[in-house]
N, C-alpha and C positions, 0 to 999 in steps of 0.2 A: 603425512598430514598436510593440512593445507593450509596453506599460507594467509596472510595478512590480504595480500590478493583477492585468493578463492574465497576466502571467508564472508569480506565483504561483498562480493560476485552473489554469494549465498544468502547474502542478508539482502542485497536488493531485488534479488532473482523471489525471493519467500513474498517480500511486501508486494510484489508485483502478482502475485497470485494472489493473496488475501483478497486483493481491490480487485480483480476479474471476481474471485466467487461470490464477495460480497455484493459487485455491480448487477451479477448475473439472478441472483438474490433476489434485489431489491426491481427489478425488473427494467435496471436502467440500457438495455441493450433492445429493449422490446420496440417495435414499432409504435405503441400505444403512447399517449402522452403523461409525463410523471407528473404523479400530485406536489404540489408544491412541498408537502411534508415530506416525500421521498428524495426530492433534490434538496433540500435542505439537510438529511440524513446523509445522504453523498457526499454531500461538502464535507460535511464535519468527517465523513471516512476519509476523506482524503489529507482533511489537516492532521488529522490521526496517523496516520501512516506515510504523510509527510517529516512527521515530527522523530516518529521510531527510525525510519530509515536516514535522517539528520544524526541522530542519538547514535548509530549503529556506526555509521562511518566516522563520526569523532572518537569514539571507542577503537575501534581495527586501528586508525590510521596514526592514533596518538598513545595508545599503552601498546 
């Protein structure tokens, strides 16, 4: 099984793909320029999955 370690390793390795497919999505990798409402959806993806991946390592590191 995997440790307190791996675990975390797999919680942050997970939210790191979320935001590539979501950025990939939402066209923010495209040479074209984003609509203000598309960078503003970015942002909030990111305090989103800033917040799970905070959540995720106080959980592994403290129970």
């Amino acid at each position: 099984m995997l440790g307190k370690f791996g675990i975390l390793v797999a919680i942050l390795v997970l939210v790191l793909i979320f935001f590539i497919v979501i950025s990939l999505g939402a066209g923010a990798f495209s040479k074209k320029d984003l609509k203000p409402e598309t960078k503003k959806y970015l942002k909030s993806v990111k305090i989103l999955l800033s917040i799970i991946a905070i959540v995720g390592a106080i959980l592994v590191l403290f129970l």
